[in-house]
C-alpha positions in Angstrom: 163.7 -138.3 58.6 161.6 -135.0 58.3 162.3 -132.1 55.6 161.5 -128.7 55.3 159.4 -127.0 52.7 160.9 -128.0 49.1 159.8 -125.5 47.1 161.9 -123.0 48.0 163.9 -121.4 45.1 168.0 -120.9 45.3 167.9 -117.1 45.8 165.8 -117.6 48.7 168.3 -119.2 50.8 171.9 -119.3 48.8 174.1 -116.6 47.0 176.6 -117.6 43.9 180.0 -116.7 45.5 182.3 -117.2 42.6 182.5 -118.3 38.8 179.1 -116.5 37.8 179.4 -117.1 34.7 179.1 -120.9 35.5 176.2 -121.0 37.1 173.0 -122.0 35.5 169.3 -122.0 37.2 167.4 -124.1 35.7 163.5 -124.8 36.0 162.5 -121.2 38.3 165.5 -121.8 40.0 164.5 -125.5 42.0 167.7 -126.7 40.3 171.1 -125.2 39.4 174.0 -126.1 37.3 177.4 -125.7 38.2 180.1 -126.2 35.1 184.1 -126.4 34.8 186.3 -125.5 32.1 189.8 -124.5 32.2 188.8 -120.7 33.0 187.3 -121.6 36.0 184.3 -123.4 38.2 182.1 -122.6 40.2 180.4 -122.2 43.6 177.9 -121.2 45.6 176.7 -120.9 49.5 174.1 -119.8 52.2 173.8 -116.4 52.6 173.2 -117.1 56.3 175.5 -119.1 59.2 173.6 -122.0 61.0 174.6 -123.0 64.5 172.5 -126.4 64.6 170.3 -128.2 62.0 169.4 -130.9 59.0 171.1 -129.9 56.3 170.7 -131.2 52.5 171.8 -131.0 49.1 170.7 -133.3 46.0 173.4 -133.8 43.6 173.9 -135.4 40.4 177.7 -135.6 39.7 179.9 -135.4 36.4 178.8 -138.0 34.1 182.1 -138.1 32.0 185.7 -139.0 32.3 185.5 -136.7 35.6 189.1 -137.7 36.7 190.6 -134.6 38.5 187.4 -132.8 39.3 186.0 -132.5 42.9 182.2 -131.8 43.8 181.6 -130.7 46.9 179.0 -130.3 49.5 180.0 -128.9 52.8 179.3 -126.8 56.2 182.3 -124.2 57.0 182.3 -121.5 59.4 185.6 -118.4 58.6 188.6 -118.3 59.7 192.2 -120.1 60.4 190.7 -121.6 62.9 187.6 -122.7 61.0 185.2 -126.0 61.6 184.3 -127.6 58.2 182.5 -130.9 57.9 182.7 -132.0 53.8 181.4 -134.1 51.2 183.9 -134.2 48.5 183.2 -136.6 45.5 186.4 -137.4 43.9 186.0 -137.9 40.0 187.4 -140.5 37.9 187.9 -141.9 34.5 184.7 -143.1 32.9 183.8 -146.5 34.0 185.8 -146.3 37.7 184.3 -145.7 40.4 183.9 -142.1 42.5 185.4 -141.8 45.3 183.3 -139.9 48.0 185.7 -138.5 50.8 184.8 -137.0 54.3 186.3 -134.9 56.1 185.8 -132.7 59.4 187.5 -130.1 60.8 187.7 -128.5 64.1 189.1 -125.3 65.8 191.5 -125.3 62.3 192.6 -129.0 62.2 192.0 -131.3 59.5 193.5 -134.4 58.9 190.0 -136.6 59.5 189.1 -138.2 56.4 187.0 -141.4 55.5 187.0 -142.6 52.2 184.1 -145.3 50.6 182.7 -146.5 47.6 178.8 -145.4 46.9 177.0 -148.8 46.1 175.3 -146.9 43.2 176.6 -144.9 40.4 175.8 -141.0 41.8 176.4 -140.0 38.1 172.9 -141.6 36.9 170.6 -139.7 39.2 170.5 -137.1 41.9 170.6 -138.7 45.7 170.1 -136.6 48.9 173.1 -136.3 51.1 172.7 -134.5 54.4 174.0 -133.5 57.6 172.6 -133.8 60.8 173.7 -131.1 63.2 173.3 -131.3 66.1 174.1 -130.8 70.0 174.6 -134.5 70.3 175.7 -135.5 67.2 176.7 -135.2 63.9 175.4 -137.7 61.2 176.3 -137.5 57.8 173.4 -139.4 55.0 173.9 -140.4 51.5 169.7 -141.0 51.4 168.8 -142.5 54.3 171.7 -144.5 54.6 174.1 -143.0 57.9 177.6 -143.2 56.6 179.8 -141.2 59.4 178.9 -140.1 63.0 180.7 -137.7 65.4 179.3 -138.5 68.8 179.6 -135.0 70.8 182.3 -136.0 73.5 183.3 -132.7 74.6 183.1 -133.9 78.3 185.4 -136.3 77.8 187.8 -134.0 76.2 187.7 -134.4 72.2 186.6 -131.5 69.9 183.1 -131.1 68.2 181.9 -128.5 65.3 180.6 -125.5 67.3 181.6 -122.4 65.0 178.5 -121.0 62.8 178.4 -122.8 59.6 177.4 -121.7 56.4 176.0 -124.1 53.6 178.6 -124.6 50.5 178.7 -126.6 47.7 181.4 -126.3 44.6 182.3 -127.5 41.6 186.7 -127.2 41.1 190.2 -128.6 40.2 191.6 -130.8 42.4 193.7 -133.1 39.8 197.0 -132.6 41.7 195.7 -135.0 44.7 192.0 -136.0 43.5 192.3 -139.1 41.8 195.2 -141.8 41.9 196.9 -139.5 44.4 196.8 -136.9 41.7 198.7 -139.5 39.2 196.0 -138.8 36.8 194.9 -135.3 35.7 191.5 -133.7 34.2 191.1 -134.7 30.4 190.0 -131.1 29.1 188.8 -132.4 25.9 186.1 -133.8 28.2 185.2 -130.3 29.3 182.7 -128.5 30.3 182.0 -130.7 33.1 178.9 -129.6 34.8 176.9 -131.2 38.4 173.6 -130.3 39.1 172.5 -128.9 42.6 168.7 -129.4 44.0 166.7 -129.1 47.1 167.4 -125.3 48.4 165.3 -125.3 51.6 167.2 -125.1 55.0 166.1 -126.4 58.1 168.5 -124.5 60.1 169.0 -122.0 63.5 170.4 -118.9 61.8 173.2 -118.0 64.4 172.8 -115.0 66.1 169.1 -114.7 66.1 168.8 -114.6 69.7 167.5 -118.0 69.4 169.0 -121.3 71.6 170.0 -123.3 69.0 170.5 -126.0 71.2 166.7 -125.8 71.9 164.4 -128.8 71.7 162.3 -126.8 69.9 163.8 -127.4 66.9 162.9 -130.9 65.9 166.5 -132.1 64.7 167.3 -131.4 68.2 164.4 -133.6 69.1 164.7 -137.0 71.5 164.5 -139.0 67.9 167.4 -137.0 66.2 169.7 -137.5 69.4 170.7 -141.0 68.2 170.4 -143.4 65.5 167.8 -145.9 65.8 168.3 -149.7 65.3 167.8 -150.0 62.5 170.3 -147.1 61.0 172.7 -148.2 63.4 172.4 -151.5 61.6 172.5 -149.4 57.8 175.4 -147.3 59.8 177.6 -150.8 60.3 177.2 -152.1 57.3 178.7 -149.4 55.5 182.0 -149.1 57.9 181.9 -153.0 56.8 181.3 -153.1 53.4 182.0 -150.1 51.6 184.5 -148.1 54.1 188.2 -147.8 52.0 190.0 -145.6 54.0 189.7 -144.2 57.6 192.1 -142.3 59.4 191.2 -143.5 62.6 192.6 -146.8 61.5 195.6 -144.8 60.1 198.8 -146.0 62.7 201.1 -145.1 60.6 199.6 -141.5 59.8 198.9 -141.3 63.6 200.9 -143.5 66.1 198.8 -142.2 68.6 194.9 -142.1 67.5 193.1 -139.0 67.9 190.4 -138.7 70.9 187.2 -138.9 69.5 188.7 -142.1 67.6 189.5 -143.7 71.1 186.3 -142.1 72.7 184.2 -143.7 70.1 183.9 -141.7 66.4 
């Protein structure tokens, strides 16, 4: 999958929008530092709305008894009826495994979350996770593995992210529902807990620009980017198989009556 031009620096594209004081560039600013302690954490975001595009963040995570504490890496537009696709990385106590959670939401709703276990330890190293925006899809990468698609079935009467989205990523507290259904809480003795942000170049359509975003003159909206191929269909199947915990689709209980774009094909 093509990237845009790395060496861009954070200011360039992204704003710190709250917990300054825990925020950290590091090395000319190709890499920042977010950190947690019980006064706050921190986040950051795009200083411009996208309407289509390939999207990416490299993250290394909390390397301690992270129980409690939630990175995340999402798109969001504003709004009570706002869209939101997420990456949220659930931490845990040292040893157990993160939990990485996705989630979508459209015209305000919620409610859409997958659950899985990475099958490597995203605490070691930084690993790219993207999203592929799109007006046929949505695809969401850890690397260049596909683990979630929304198919853009609109036609056919479900809901798909249309609302201007800006780039977001966060370091915060989320031990009253984060880990063991909020059973277990953040060990403060641990803190500061601190994840580390790279890769600050957007390939993005800045919404409106007077450009068609929707143009195939972007090259995410290209014939290659308007469905997997083979062989990350194959990667993409694997991964519902093997490493999928939780999906609401699958939820009857939650939802007697499954949600359209989980009969129309997620």
């Amino acid at each position: 999958m093509m990237s845009s031009d790395s060496s861009k620096g954070f200011d360039e594209n992204f704003v710190v929008t709250w917990g300054g004081y825990h925020v950290v560039n590091l090395n000319g600013g190709s890499e920042v530092k977010l950190s947690m302690d019980q006064s706050s954490g921190a986040g950051f975001s795009s200083r411009y709305s996208y309407d289509s595009g390939f999207f990416h963040m490299k993250i290394k995570l909390p390397n301690k008894n992270s129980a409690g504490i939630v990175t995340a890496y999402y798109l969001s537009s504003t709004g009570n009826n706002h869209d939101e696709v997420d990456f949220e990385f659930l931490g845990n106590k040292e040893g157990k495994p993160i939990t990485l959670q996705t989630n979508i939401y459209m015209n305000g709703q919620g409610g859409r979350e997958q659950r899985l276990d990475l099958w490597f330890d995203p605490t070691a190293d930084f690993h790219d996770y993207k999203f592929l925006w799109n007006p046929y899809h949505l695809v969401f990468w850890v690397d260049e593995t596909p683990i979630r698609v929304l198919k853009n079935l609109t036609r056919q009467g479900a809901e798909f992210p249309s609302q201007p989205m800006k780039i977001v990523a966060s370091l915060w507290n989320g031990d009253s529902w984060a880990t063991d259904g909020g059973l277990t809480k953040i060990d403060w003795s641990q803190a500061p807990f601190t994840a580390q942000f790279q890769g600050f170049d957007v390939a993005g359509c800045v919404a409106s620009t007077g450009n068609s975003c929707a143009s195939p003159s972007h090259w995410w909206n290209g014939a290659q980017y308007q469905a997997l191929k083979p062989n990350q269909s194959a990667a993409y199947e694997n991964v519902k198989k093997n490493y999928i915990t939780y999906d609401y689709c699958a939820d009857r209980a939650r939802y007697p009556t499954q949600p359209p774009e989980c009969v129309l094909g997620e």
